[in-house]
C-alpha positions in Angstrom: 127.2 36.0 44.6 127.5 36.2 48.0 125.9 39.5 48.4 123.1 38.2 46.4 122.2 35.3 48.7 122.8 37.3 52.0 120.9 40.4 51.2 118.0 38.7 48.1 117.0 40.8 45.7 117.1 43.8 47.7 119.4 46.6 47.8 122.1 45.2 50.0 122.9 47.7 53.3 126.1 49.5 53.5 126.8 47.3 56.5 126.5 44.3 55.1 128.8 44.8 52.1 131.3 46.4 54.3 131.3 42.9 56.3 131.2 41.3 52.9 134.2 43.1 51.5 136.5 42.9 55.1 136.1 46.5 55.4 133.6 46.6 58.2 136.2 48.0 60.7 137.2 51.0 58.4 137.7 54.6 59.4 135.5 56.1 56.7 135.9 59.7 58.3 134.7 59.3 61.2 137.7 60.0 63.1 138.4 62.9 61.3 134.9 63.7 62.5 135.2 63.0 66.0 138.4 65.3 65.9 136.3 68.5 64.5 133.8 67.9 66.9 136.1 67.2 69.9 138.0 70.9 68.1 134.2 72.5 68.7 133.9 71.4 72.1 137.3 72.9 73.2 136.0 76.5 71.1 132.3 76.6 72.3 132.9 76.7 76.2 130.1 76.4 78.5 127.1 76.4 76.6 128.9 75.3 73.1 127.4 76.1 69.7 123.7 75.2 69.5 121.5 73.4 67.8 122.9 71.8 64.9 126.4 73.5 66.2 128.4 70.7 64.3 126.8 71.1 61.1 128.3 74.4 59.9 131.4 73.1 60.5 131.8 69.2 59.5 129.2 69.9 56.9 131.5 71.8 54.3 134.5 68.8 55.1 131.4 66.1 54.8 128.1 65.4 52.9 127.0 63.9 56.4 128.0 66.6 58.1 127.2 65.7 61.5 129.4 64.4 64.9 128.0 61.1 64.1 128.5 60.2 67.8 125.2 61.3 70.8 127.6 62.4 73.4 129.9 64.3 70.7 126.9 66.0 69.6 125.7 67.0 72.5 128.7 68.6 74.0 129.4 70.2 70.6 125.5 71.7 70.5 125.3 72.3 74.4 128.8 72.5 75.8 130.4 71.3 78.9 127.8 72.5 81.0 124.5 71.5 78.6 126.3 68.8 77.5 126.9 67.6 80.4 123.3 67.9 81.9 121.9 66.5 78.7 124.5 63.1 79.2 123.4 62.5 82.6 119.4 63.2 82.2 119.8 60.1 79.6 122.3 57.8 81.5 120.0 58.3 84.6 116.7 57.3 82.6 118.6 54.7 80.3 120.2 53.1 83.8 116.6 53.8 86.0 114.2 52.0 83.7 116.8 49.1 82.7 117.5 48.4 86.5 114.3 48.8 88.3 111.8 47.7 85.3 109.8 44.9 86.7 107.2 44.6 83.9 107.8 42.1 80.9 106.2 44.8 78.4 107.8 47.4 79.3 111.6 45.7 79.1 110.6 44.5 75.8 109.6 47.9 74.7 112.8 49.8 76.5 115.0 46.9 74.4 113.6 47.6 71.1 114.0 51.3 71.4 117.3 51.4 73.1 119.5 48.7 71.1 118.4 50.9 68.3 119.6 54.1 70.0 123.3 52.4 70.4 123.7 53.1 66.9 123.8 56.5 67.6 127.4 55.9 69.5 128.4 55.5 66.0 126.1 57.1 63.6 123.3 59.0 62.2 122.0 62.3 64.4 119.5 62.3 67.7 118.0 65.0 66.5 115.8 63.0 63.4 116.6 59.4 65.5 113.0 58.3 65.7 114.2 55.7 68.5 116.0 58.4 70.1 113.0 59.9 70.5 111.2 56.8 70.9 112.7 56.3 74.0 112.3 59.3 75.7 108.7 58.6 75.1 108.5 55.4 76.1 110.8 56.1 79.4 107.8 59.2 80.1 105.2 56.6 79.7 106.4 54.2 81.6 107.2 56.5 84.6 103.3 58.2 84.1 102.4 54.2 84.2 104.4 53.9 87.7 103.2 56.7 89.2 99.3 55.9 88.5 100.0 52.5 89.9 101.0 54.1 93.1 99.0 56.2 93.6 96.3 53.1 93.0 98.2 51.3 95.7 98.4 54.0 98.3 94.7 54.8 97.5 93.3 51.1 98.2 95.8 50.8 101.6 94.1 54.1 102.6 
């Protein structure tokens, strides 16, 4: 009943019957996830086990069978020292655009594509993440859009 009115005629998301049925906060796996893939970080050293490193692995304990976490993934895939790289590039550009962004349309653009990335803290795989993507794109844009303004202000004062 409840379902019904909250998601209409549609199929209802996994989310919201989880809420629905108090079982929103549940493990399903994913601890026993984040364990394997911390396990895979310890065994793949420096450079870790490549791309899709987790999915060999995880994916004959799980049907998903990725980290289901960016950070996990990317230390399993790159190791400590890619991984590591990889982490700060993003925290840098995520930090950078969301501090120093001036322009309305551009903070509504990095919003849209980065609340959409935080699911990735949780779920799903940067690799086919659209938004993930997304917002690298948009954080290249945006600097290509800084640059050719000044370069247009240091032009005109010229």
């Amino acid at each position: 009943a409840i379902s019904t009115g909250v998601t209409g005629n549609a199929t209802p998301s996994r989310t919201v019957m989880m809420i629905l049925n108090n079982s929103f906060s549940d493990d399903n796996g994913r601890q026993k996830i984040y364990e394997m893939a911390n396990e895979l970080i310890q065994n793949g050293g420096a450079f870790g086990h490549g791309v899709y490193g987790d999915r060999y692995v995880i994916g004959r304990q799980f049907s998903w069978g990725y980290s289901h976490n960016l950070f996990l993934e990317w230390f399993v895939s790159f190791g400590y020292i890619g991984g590591t790289l990889v982490s700060a590039a993003y925290l840098y550009m995520v930090f950078r655009m969301y501090l120093t962004n001036q322009d309305l349309e551009w903070q509504c653009i990095f919003t849209v594509f980065f609340t959409n990335n935080l699911r990735l803290l949780v779920s799903d795989s940067f690799w086919y993440n659209k938004f993930f993507w997304g917002l690298l794109m948009v954080y290249i844009l945006w600097m290509q859009t800084r640059r050719r303004r000044a370069f247009v202000f240091a032009w005109q004062a010229g």
